[in-house]
VMD Tcl script that builds the backbone (N, CA, C; Angstrom):
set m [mol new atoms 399]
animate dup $m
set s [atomselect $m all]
$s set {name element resname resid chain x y z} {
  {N N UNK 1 A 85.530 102.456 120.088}
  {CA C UNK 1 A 85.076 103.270 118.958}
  {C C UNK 1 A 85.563 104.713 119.113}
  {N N UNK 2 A 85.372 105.395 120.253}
  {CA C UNK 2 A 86.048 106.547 120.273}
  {C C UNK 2 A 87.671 106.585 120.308}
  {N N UNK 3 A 88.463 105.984 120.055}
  {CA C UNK 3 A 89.501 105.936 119.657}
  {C C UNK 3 A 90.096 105.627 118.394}
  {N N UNK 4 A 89.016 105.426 117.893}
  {CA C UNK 4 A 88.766 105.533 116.065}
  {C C UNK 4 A 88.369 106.720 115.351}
  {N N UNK 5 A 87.528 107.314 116.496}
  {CA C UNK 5 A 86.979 109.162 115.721}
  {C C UNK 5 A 87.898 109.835 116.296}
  {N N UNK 6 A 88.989 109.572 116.680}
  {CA C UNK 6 A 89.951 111.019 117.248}
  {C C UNK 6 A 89.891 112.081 116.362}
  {N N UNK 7 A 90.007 113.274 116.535}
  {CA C UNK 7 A 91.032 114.148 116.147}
  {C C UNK 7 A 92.086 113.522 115.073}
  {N N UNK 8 A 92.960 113.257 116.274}
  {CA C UNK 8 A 94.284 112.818 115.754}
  {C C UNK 8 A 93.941 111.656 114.388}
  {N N UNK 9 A 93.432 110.719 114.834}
  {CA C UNK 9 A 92.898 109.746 114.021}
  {C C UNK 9 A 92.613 109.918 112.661}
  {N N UNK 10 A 91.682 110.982 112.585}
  {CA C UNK 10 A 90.936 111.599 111.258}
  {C C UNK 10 A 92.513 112.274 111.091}
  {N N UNK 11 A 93.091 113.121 111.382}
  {CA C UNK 11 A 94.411 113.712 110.612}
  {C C UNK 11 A 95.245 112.837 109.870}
  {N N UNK 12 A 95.696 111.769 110.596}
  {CA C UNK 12 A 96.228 110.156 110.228}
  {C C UNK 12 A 95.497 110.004 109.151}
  {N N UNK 13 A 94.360 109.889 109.074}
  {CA C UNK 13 A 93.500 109.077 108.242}
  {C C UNK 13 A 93.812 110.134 106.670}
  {N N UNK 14 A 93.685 111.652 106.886}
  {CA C UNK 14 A 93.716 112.744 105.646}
  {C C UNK 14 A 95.240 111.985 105.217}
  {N N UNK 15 A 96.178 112.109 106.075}
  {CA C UNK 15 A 97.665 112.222 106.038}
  {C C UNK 15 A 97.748 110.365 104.938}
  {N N UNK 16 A 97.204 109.261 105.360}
  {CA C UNK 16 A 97.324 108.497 104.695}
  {C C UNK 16 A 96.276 108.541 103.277}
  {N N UNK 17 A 95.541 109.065 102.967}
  {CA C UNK 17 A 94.797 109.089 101.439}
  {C C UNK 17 A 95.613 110.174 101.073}
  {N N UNK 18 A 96.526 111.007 101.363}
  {CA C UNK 18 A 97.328 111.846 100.317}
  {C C UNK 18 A 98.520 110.875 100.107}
  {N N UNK 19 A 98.832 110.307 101.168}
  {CA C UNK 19 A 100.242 109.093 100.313}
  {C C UNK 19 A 99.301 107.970 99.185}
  {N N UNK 20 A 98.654 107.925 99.874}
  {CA C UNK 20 A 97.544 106.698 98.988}
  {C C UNK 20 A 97.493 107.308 97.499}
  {N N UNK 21 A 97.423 108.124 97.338}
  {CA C UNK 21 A 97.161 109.072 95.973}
  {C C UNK 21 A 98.661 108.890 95.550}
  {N N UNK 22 A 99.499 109.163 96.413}
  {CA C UNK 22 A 100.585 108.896 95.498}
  {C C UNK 22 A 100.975 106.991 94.963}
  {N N UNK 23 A 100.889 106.379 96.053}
  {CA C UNK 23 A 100.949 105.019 96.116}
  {C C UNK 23 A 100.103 104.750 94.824}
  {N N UNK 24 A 98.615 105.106 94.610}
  {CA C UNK 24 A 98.051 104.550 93.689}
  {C C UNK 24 A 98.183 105.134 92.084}
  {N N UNK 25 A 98.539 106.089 92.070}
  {CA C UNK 25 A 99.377 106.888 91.119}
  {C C UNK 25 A 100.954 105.537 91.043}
  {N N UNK 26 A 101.472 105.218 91.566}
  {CA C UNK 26 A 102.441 104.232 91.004}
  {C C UNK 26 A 101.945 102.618 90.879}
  {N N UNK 27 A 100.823 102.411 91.685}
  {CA C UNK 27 A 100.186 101.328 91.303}
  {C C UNK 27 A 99.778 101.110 90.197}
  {N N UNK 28 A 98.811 101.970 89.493}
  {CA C UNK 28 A 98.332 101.818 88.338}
  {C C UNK 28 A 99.014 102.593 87.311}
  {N N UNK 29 A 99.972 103.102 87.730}
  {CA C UNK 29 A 100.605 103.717 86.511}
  {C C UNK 29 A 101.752 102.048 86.119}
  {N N UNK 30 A 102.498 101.952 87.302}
  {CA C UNK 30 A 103.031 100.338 87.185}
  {C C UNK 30 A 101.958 99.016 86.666}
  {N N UNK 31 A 100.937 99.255 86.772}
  {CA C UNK 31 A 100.001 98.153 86.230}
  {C C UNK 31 A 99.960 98.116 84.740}
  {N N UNK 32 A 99.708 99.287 85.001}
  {CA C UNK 32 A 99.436 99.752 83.133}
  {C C UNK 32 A 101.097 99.363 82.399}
  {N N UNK 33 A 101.867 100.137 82.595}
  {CA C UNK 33 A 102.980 99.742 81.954}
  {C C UNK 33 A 103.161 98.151 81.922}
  {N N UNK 34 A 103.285 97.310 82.826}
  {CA C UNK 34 A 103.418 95.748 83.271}
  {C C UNK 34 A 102.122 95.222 82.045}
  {N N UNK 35 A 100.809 95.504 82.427}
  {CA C UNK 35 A 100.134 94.635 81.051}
  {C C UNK 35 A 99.787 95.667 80.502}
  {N N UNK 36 A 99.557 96.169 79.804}
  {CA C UNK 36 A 99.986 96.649 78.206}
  {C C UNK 36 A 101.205 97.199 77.717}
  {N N UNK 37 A 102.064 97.294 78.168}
  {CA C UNK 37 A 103.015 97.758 77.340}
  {C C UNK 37 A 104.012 96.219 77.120}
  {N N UNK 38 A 104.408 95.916 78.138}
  {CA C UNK 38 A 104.976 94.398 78.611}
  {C C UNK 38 A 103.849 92.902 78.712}
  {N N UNK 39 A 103.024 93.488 78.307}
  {CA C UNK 39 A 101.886 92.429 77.728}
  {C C UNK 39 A 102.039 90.773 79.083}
  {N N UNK 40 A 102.015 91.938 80.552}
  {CA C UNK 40 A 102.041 90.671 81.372}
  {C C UNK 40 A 100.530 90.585 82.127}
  {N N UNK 41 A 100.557 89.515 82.215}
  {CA C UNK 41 A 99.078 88.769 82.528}
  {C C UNK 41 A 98.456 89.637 83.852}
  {N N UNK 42 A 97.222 90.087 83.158}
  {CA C UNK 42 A 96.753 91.556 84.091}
  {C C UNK 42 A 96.776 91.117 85.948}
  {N N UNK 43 A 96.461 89.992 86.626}
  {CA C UNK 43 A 96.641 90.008 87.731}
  {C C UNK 43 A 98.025 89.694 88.037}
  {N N UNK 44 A 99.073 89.637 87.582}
  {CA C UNK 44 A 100.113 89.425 87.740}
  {C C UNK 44 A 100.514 90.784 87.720}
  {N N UNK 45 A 100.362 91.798 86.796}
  {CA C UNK 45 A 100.303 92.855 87.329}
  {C C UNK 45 A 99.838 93.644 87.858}
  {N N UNK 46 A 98.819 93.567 88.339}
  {CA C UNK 46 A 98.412 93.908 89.249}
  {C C UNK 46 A 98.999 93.790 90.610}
  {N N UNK 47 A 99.314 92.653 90.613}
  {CA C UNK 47 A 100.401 92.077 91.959}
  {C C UNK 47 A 101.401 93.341 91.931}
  {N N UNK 48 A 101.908 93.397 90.784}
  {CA C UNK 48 A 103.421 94.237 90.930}
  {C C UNK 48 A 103.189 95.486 90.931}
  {N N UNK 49 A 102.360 95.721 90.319}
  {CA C UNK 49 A 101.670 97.327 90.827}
  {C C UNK 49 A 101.614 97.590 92.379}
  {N N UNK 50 A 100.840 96.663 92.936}
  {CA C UNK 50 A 100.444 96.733 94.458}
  {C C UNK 50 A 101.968 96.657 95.226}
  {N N UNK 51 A 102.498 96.052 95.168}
  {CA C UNK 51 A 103.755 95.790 95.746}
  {C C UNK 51 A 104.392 96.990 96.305}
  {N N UNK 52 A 104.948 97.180 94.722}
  {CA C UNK 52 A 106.120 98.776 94.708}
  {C C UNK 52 A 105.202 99.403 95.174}
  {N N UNK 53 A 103.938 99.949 94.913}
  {CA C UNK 53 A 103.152 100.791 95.781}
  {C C UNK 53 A 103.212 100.594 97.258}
  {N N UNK 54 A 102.406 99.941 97.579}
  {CA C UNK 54 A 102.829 99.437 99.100}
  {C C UNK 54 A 104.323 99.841 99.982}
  {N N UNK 55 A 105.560 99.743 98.754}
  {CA C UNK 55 A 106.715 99.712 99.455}
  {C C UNK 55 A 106.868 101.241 100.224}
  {N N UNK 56 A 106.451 101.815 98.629}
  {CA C UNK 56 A 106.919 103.501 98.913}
  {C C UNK 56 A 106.006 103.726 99.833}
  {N N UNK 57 A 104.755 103.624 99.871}
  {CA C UNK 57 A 103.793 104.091 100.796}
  {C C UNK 57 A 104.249 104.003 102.422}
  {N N UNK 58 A 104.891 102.538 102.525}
  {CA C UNK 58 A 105.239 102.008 103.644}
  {C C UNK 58 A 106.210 103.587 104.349}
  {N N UNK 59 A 106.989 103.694 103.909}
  {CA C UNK 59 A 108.079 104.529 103.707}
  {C C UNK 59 A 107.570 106.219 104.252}
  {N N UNK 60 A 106.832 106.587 103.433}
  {CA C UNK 60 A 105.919 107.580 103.378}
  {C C UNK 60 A 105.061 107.913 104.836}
  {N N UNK 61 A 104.325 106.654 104.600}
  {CA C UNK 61 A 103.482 106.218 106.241}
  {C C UNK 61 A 104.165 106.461 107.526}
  {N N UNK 62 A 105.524 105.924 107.359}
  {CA C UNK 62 A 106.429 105.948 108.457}
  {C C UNK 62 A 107.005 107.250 108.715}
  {N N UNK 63 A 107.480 107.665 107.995}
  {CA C UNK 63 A 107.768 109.547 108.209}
  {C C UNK 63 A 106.760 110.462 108.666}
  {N N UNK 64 A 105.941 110.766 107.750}
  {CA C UNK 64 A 104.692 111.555 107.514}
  {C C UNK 64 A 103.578 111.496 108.345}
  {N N UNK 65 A 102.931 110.214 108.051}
  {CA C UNK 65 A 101.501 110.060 108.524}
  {C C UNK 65 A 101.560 109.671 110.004}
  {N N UNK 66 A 102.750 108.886 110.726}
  {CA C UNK 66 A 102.693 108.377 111.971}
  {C C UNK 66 A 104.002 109.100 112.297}
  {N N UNK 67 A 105.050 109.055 111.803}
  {CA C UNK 67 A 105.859 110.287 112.711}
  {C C UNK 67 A 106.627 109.312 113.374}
  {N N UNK 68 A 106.864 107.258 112.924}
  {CA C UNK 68 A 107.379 106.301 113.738}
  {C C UNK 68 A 108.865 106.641 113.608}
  {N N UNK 69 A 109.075 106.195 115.170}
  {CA C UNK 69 A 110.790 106.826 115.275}
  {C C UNK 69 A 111.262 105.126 115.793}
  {N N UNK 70 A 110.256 104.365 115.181}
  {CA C UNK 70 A 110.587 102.831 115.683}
  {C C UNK 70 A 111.712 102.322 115.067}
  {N N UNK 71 A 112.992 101.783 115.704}
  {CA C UNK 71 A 114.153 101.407 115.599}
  {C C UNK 71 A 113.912 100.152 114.430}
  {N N UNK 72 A 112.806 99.360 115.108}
  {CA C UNK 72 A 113.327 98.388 114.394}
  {C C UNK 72 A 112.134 97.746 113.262}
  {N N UNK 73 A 112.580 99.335 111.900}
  {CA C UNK 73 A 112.456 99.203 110.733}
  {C C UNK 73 A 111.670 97.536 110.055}
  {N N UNK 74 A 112.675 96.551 110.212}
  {CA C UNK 74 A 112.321 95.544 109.645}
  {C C UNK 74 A 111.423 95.131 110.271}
  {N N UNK 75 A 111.018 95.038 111.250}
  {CA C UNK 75 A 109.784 94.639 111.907}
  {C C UNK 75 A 108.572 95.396 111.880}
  {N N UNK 76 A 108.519 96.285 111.803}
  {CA C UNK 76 A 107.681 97.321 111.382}
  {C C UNK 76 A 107.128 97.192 109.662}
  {N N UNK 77 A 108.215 97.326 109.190}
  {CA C UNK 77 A 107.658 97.018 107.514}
  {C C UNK 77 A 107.677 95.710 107.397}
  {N N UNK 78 A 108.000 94.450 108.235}
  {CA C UNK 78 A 107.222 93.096 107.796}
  {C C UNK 78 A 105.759 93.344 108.065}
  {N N UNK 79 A 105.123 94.514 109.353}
  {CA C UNK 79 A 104.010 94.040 109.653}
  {C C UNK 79 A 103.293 94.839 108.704}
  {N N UNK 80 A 104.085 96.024 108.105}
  {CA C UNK 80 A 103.233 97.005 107.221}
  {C C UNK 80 A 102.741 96.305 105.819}
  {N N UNK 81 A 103.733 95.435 105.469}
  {CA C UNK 81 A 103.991 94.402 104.269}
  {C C UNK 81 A 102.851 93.511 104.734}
  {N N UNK 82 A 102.321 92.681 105.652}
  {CA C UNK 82 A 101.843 91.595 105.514}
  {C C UNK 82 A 100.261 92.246 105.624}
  {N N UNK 83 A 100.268 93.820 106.044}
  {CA C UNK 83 A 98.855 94.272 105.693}
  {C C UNK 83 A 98.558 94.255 104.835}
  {N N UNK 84 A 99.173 94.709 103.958}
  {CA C UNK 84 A 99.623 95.304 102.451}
  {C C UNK 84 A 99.470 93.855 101.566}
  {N N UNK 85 A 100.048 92.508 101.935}
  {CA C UNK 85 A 99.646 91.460 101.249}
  {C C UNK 85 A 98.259 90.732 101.344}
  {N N UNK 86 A 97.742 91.248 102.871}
  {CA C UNK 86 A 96.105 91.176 102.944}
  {C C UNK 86 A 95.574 91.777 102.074}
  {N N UNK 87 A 95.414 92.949 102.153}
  {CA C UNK 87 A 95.552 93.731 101.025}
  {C C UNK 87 A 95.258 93.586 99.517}
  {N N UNK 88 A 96.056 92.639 99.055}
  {CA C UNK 88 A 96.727 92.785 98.300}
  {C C UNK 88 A 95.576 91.396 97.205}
  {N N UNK 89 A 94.903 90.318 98.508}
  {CA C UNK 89 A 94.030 89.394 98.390}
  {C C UNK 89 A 93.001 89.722 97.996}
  {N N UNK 90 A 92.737 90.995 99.316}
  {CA C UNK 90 A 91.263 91.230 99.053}
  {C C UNK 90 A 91.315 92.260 97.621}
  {N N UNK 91 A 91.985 93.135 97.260}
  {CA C UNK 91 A 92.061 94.072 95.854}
  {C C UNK 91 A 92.170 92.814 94.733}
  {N N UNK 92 A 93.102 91.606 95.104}
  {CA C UNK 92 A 92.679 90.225 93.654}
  {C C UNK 92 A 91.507 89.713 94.121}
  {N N UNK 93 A 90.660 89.771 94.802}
  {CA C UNK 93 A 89.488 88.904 95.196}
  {C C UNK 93 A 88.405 89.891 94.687}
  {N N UNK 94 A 88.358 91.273 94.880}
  {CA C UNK 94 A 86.990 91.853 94.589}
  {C C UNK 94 A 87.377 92.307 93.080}
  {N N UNK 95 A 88.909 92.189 92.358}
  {CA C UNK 95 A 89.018 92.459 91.037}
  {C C UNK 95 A 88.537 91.110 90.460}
  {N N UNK 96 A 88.602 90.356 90.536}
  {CA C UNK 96 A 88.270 88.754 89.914}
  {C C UNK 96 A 86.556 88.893 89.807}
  {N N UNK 97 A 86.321 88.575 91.041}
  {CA C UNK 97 A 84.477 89.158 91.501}
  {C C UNK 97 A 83.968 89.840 90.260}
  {N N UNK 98 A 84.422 91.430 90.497}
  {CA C UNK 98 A 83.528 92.522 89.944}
  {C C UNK 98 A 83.999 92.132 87.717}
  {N N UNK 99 A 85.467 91.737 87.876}
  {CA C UNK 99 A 85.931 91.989 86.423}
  {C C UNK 99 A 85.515 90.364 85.689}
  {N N UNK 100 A 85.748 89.846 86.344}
  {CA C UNK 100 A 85.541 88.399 85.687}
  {C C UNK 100 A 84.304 87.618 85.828}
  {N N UNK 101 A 83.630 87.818 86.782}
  {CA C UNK 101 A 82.784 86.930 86.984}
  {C C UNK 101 A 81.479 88.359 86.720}
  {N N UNK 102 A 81.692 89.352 87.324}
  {CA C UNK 102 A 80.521 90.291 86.595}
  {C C UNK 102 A 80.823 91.281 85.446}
  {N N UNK 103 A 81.903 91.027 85.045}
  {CA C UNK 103 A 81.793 91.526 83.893}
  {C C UNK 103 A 82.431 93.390 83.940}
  {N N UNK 104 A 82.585 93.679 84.755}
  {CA C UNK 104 A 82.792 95.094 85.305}
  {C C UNK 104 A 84.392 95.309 84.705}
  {N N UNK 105 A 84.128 96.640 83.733}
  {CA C UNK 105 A 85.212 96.701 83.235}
  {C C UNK 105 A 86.696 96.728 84.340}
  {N N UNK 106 A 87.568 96.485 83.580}
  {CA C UNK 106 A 88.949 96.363 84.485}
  {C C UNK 106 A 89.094 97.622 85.600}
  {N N UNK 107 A 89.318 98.287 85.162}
  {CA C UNK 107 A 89.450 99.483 86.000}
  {C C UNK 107 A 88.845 99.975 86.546}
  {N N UNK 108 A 87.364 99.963 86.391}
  {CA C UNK 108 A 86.643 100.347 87.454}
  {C C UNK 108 A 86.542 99.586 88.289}
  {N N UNK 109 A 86.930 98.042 88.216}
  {CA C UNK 109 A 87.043 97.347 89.399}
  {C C UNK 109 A 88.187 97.684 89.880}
  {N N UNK 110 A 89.417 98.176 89.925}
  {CA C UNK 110 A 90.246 98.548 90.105}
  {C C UNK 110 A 90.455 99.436 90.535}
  {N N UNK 111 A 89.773 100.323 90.783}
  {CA C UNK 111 A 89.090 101.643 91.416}
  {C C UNK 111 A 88.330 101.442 92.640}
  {N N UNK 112 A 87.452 100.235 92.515}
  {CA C UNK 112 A 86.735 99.947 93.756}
  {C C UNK 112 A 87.286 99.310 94.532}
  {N N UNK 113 A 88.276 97.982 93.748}
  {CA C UNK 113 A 88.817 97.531 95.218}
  {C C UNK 113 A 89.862 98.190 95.940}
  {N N UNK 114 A 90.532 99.136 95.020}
  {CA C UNK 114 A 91.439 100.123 95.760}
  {C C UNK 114 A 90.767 100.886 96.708}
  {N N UNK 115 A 89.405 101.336 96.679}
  {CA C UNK 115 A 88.932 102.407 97.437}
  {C C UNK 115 A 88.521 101.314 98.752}
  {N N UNK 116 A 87.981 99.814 99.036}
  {CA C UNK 116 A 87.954 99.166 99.693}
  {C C UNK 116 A 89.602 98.521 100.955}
  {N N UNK 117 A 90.318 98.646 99.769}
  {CA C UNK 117 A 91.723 98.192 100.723}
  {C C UNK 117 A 92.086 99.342 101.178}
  {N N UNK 118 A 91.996 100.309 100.340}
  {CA C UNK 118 A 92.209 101.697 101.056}
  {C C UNK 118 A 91.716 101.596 102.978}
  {N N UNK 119 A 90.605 101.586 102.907}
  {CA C UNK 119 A 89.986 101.534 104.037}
  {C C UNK 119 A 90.589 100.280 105.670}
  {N N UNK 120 A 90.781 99.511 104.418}
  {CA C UNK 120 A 91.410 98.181 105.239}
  {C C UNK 120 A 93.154 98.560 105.767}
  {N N UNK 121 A 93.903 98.455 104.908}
  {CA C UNK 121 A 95.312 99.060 105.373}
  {C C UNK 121 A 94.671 99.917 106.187}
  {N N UNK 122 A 94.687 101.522 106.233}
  {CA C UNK 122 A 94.612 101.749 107.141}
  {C C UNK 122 A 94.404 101.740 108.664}
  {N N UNK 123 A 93.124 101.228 108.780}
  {CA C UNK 123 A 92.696 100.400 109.988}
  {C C UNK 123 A 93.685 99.130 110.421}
  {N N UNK 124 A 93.946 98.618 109.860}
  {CA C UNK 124 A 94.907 97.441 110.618}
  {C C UNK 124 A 96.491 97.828 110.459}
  {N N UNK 125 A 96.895 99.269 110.309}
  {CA C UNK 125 A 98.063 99.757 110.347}
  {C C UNK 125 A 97.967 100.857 111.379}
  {N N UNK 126 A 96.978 101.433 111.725}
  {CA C UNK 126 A 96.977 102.411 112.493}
  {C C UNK 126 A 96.956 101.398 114.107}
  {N N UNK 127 A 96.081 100.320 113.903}
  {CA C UNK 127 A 95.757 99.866 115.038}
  {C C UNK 127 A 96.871 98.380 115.127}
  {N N UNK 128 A 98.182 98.151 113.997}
  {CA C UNK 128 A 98.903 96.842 114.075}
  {C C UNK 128 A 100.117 97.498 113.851}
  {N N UNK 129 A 100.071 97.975 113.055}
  {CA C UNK 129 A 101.919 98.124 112.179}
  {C C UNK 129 A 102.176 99.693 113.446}
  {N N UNK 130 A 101.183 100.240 113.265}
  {CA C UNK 130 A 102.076 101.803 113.941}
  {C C UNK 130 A 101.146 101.962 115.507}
  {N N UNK 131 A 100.644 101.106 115.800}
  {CA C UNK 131 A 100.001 100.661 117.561}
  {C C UNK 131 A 101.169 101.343 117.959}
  {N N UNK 132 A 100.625 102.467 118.964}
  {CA C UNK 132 A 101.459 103.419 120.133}
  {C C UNK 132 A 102.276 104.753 119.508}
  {N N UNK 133 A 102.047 104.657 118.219}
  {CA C UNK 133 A 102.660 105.977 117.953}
  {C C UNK 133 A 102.081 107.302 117.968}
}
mol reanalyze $m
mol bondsrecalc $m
mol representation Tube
mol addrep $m
């Protein structure tokens, strides 16, 4: 546990909700365009929202927030990617939940499960994808 309250940790942690802001700024700006403008089936875009978000973030994460000087890129963003597709379950699992089955308008479920995966990526990227940096 004390290697979860660092210092350092909490800086990581500021450093990833300012990419997150950008990430989710192309998530839902990509969602929105994908079903309503392109009239594609809202968890389907949702998928593609999350994605391209995820990618750039990945990107972002790796410069910025962790500072990884890890060579080998593709291995690194498979593991950042397969958080990101956890991810990606639990944001379609608590949007289905809160929007479909309780009724909770779209976006504010969309709001919550972002603020939930939010929490999740991080933690299993600080402690999987960027372990030792």
């Amino acid at each position: 546990m004390n290697n979860l309250l660092t210092q350092a940790t909490l800086f990581k942690f500021l450093k990833f909700c300012v990419v997150g802001v950008t990430g989710t700024v192309v998530d839902f700006s990509l969602t929105w365009i994908c079903k309503e403008k392109f009239k594609i089936p809202k968890f389907v875009a949702n998928a593609i929202g999350f994605v391209v978000a995820a990618t750039s973030n990945y990107f972002l994460n790796r410069w910025w927030t962790w500072g990884s000087t890890n060579s080998q890129v593709g291995v690194e963003y498979t593991k950042f990617f397969a958080v990101s597709l956890i991810g990606l379950g639990l944001n379609t699992l608590i949007l289905y939940i809160l929007h479909e089955k309780m009724k909770v308008n779209f976006w504010v479920s969309k709001v919550f499960a972002t603020g939930v995966v939010m929490i999740w990526n991080f933690l299993a990227n600080n402690f999987f994808t960027f372990a030792g940096v």
